[in-house]
NUNU-168343 format. One record per residue (C-alpha): z, y, x; residue in three letters. Coordinates in steps of 0.2 Angstrom, whole numbers, plus 2048, in hexadecimal, padded with zeros to 3 digits. Each point is the difference from the previous one (the first is absolute). Layout:
BEGIN
ZYXALA...
***
This chain:
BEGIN
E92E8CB3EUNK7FA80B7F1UNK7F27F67FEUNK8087EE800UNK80E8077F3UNK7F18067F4UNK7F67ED802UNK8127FB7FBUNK80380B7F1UNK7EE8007F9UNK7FD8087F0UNK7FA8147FDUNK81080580AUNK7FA7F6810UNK7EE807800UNK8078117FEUNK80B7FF80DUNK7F27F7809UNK7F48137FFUNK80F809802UNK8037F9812UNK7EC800805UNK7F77F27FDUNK7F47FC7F6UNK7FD7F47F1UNK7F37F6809UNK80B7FD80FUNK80F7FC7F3UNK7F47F17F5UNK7FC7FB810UNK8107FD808UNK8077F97EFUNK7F27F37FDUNK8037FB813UNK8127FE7FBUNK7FC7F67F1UNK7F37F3809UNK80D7FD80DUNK80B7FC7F2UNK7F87F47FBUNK7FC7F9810UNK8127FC803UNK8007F67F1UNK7F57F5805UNK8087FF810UNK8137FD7F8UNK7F67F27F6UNK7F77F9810UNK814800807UNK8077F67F1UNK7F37F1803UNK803801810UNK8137FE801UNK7FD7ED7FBUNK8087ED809UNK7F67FB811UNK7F47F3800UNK80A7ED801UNK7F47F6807UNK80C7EF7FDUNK80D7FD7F4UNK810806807UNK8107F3800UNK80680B7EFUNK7EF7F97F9UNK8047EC805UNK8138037F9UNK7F98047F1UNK7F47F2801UNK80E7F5805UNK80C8067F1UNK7F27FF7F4UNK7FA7F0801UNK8147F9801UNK8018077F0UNK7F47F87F7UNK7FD7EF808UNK8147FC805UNK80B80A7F0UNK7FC7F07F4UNK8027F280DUNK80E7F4800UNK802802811UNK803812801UNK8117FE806UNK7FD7F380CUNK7F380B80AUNK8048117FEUNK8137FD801UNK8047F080BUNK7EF80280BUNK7FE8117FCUNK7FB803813UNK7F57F3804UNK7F88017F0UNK7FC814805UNK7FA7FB812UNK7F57F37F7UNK7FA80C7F5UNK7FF80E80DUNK7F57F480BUNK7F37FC7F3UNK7FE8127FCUNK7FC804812UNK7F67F5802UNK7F78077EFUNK800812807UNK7FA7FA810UNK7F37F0800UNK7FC8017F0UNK8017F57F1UNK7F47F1806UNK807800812UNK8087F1808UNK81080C804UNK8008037EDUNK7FF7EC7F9UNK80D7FA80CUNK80B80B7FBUNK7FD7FD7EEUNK8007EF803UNK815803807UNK80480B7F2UNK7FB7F37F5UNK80B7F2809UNK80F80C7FAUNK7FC8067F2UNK7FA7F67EFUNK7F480F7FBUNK7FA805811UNK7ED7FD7FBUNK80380C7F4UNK80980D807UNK7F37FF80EUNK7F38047F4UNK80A80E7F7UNK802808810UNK7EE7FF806UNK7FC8097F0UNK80C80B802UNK7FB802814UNK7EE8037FAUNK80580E7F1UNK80A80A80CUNK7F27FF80DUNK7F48067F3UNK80D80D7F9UNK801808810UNK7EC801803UNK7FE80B7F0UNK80F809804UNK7F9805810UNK7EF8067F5UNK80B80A7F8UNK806808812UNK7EE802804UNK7FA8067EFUNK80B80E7FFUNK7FE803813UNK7ED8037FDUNK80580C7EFUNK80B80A80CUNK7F580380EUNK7F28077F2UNK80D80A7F9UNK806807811UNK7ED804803UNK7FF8067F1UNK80C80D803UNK7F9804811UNK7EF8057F7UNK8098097F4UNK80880A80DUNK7F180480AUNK7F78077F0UNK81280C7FEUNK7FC807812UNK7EC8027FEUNK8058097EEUNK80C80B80AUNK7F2803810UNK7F58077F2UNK800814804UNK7F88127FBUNK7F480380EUNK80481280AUNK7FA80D7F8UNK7F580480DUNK7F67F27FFUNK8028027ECUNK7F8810800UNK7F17FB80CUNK7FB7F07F5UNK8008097F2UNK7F480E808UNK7F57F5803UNK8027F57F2UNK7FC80F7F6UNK7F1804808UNK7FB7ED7F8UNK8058067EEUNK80E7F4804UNK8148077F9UNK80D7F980AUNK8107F97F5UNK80B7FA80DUNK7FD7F9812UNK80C7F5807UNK8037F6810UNK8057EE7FFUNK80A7FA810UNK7FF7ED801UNK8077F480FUNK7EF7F8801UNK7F280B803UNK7FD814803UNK80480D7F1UNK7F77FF7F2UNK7FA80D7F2UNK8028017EFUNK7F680E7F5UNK8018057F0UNK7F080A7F7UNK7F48027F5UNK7F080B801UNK7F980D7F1UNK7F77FB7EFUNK7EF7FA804UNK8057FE811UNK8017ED809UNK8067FE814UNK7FD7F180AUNK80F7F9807UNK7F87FC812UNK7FA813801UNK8168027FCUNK8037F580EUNK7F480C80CUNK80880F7FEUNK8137F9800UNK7F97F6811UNK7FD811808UNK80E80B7F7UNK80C7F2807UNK7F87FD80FUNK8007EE800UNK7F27F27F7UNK8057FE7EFUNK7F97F57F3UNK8037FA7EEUNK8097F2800UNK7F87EE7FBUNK7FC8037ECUNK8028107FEUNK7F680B7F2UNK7EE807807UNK80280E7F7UNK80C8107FBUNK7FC8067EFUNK80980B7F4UNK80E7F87FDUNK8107FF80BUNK7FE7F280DUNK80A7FA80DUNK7F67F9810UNK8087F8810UNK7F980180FUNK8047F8813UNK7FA80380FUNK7EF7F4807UNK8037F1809UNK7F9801812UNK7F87EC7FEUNK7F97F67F1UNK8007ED802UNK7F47F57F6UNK8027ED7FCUNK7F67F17FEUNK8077EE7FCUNK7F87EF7FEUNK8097F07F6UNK7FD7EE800UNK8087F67F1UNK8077EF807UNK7F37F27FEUNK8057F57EDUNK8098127FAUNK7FC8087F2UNK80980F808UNK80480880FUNK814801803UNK7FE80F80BUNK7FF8117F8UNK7FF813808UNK8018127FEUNK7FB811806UNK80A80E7F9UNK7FD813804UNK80E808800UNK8008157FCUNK80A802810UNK7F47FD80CUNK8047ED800UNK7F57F27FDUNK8097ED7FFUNK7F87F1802UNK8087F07FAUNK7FC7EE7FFUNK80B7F17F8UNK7FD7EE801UNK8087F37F2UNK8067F1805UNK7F57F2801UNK7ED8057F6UNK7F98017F1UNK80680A7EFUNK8137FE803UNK800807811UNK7F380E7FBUNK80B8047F2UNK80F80280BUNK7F980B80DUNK7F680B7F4UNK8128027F7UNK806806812UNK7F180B804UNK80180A7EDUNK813802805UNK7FB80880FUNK7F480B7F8UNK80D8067F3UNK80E80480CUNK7F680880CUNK7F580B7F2UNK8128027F8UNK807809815UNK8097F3805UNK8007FD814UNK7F67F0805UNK80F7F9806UNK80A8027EFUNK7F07FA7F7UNK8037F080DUNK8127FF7F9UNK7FF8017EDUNK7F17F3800UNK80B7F4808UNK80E8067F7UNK7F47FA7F2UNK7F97F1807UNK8127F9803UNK8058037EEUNK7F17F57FDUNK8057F380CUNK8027F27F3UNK7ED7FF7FDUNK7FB7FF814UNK7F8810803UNK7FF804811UNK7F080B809UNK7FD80780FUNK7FC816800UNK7F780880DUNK8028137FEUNK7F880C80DUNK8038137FCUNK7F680E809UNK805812801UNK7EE8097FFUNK80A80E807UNK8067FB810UNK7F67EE804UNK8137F87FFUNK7FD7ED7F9UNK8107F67FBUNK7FE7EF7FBUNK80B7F37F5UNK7FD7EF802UNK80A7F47F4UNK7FC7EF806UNK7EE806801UNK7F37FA80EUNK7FC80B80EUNK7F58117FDUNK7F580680EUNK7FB812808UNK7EF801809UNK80080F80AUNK7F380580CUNK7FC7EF80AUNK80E7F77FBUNK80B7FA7F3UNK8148017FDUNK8097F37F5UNK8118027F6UNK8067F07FCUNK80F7FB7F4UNK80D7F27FDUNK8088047F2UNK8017F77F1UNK7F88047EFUNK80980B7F1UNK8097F77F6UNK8067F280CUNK813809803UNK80A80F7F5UNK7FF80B811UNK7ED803803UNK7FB7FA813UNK7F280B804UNK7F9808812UNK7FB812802UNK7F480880FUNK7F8810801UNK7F0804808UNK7F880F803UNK7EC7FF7FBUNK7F2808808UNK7EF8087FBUNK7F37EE800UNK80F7F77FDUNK7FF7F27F5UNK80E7F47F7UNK7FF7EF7FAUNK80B7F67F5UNK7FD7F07FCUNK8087F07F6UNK8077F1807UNK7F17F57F8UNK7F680B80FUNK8087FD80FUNK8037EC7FAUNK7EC7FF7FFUNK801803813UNK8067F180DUNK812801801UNK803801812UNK7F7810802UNK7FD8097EEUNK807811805UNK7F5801811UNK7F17FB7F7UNK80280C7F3UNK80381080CUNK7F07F7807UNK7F68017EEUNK8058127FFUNK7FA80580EUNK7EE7F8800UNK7FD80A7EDUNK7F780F803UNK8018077F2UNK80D8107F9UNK7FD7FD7EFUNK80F7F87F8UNK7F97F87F2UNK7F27F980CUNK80C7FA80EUNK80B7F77F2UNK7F07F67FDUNK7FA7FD80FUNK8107FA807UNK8047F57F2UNK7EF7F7803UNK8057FD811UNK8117F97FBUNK7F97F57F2UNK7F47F8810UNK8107F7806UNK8037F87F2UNK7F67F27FCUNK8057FA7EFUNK8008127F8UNK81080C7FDUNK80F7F5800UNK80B80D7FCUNK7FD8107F7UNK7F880F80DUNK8028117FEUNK7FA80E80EUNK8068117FCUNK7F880E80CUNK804813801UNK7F680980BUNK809814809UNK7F680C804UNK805815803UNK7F780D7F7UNK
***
């Protein structure tokens, strides 16, 4: 309770009280900028929950919509006439049911329909303006129609704003816990680290252990070696491996060497498998481009994500869509998001662009090098297949692409990879190139007849072997990506 009181108070007084009652500074900064983060999570969470508090969808107009319809076009087309009294006042109900008849017929056949002329042609057997209050009210119809399409834009819009911001806040809030996760290391393991480090000309700083929810512990060092003196960082990496008891490497650009100044290197532990890729793309025949576009990130985590979008239709607009999907993907996933709220905020951002037509598929496969686990994303994407030894597994998909609906409609299976295993991903332009009635049983049957555990030469040969099916050339755009898993 101390310690909450003192975050509260802040100030000279709190940190005194905070060494008063034990605890260090270190652990005091820490639990405060923890505090702070999550402050500022919540924000963005309250402000995900104002856009969210907003009118449902109205997929017609309501009846308070054709009243208003109704009282409008009274007002301008029937206030000046002569005849106002005689209509609204004497007839006032026929004339309503007259009225009330065409305009159903409106909301309901439409304007040009027979149900819609035969009932203008009655309301214009009682009434001396009837052509044009017909007309006014089809203008009218039309606006209120064309009102309630933007409106429900708007809905959509600020649906897709509060989804990023409610993501947003989630991101935020995982960085507060791995802030908090980050910890002194025992002394015992403190003391024999820098033993040996010393032994290196290596002085220790601090060493601290970062807990994450994705992977094992990892190690931050700070140090720094005597004037004159210079300390590769693999050689670090050796003696931390065995003073831990556990592989430990420096993580992916990282500095080679330790010099005099203070440095701070982090390290993680070695994967058990590496993966190599290959790919092969064919540009659709008459394009200047190809509309398909891929990616192969490596993450520091012991992840590798491979990912591949197809534009709609060919040529330089659809290869401009999906390379604005696929860079999306590469920033939210080099920024830590989750491949599933990378999948979210792209169509979050895809929808807000709706007006310009940009739909694309996204295929995202992600292997943990850790554990073999494979997880895989499939966004109105074509189907990926896995040669294993002496036969090949398909995961298919049926969902549409992003951008298509303000909820994104995507399928998820995980797969767990073995050594020789060997996963290929392709675009729809591949499996189209094949006879329809058997595309994915031929290709399970190409796959297997490659000999050859080379990525980038199985992408090749097999796209060879595609093109041989289609007499006239690529008539869609063809893109193979292959990642081959081996244990090391």
């Amino acid at each position: 309770m101390r310690a909450i009181l003192c975050i509260l108070g802040g100030g000279t007084a709190g940190v005194r009280e905070f060494e008063a009652g034990g605890i260090r500074m270190e652990e005091w900064e820490r639990v405060s900028e923890k505090g702070r983060i999550e402050r500022c999570a919540e924000s963005f969470q309250r402000l995900a929950e104002v856009f969210q508090y907003l009118p449902s969808k109205k997929e017609e107009l309501s009846g308070e919509d054709l009243e208003e319809i109704y009282d409008t076009v009274k007002g301008r087309v029937c206030r000046t006439c002569g005849r106002y009294a005689v209509c609204w006042k004497e007839n006032g109900e026929k004339t309503a049911r007259l009225v009330y008849d065409l305009l159903s017929a409106v909301a309901e056949d439409g304007a040009e329909s027979g149900v819609c002329l035969a009932a203008e042609e009655r309301f214009a057997r009682h009434c001396v303006k009837g052509y044009s209050f017909a007309e006014e009210l089809r203008g009218s119809f039309c606006q209120a129609r064309i009102n309630l399409m933007w409106s429900n834009r708007m809905l959509e819009n600020r649906a897709a704003v509060a989804r990023q911001l409610s993501e947003t806040a989630q991101i935020i809030q995982e960085i507060a816990c791995t802030v908090y996760e980050a910890s002194d290391a025992d002394s015992e393991l403190e003391h024999r680290v820098k033993t040996k480090l010393r032994l290196q000309n290596v002085r220790v700083q601090s060493l601290r252990i970062v807990k994450n929810n994705w992977g094992p512990p990892e190690v931050v060092l700070t140090a720094k070696t005597p004037r004159r003196h210079c300390v590769s960082v693999k050689a670090i990496a050796d003696t931390l491996s065995k003073a831990c008891s556990r592989p430990l490497v420096p993580e992916r650009n990282s500095r080679l060497t330790l010099g005099a100044e203070p440095a701070t290197i982090h390290f993680v532990e070695e994967t058990g498998y590496y993966m190599l890729t290959g790919s092969a793309r064919r540009t659709c025949a008459g394009e200047a481009a190809c509309g398909d576009n891929f990616s192969v990130l490596t993450g520091s985590h012991g992840q590798v994500i491979l990912g591949i979008s197809d534009g709609m239709g060919s040529g330089v607009r659809a290869n401009r869509e999906s390379q604005t999907v696929i860079e999306l993907l590469e920033q939210f996933m080099g920024a830590g998001f989750t491949a599933e709220t990378a999948v979210r905020m792209i169509n979050s951002a895809m929808v807000l662009q709706r007006g310009m037509q940009r739909f694309s598929t996204l295929d995202i496969c992600g292997i943990n090098l850790y554990s073999g686990e494979c997880e895989f994303l499939k966004i109105g994407a074509a189907t990926t297949f896995i040669r294993r030894a002496g036969w090949v597994e398909a995961v298919t998909s049926t969902s549409l692409p992003v951008g298509v609906f303000q909820e994104v409609d995507f399928e998820r299976s995980r797969k767990r990879l073995e050594h020789g295993d060997l996963i290929v991903m392709v675009s729809d332009g591949v499996l189209d190139a094949l006879p329809q009635e058997e595309q994915e049983e031929l290709m399970k049957y190409l796959i297997l007849q490659i000999d050859s555990d080379n990525p980038a030469e199985f992408a090749d040969i097999l796209m060879e072997q595609v093109l041989s099916f289609a007499q006239d050339g690529a008539k869609d755009d063809m893109t193979i990506l292959a990642g081959g898993f081996w244990k090391k």
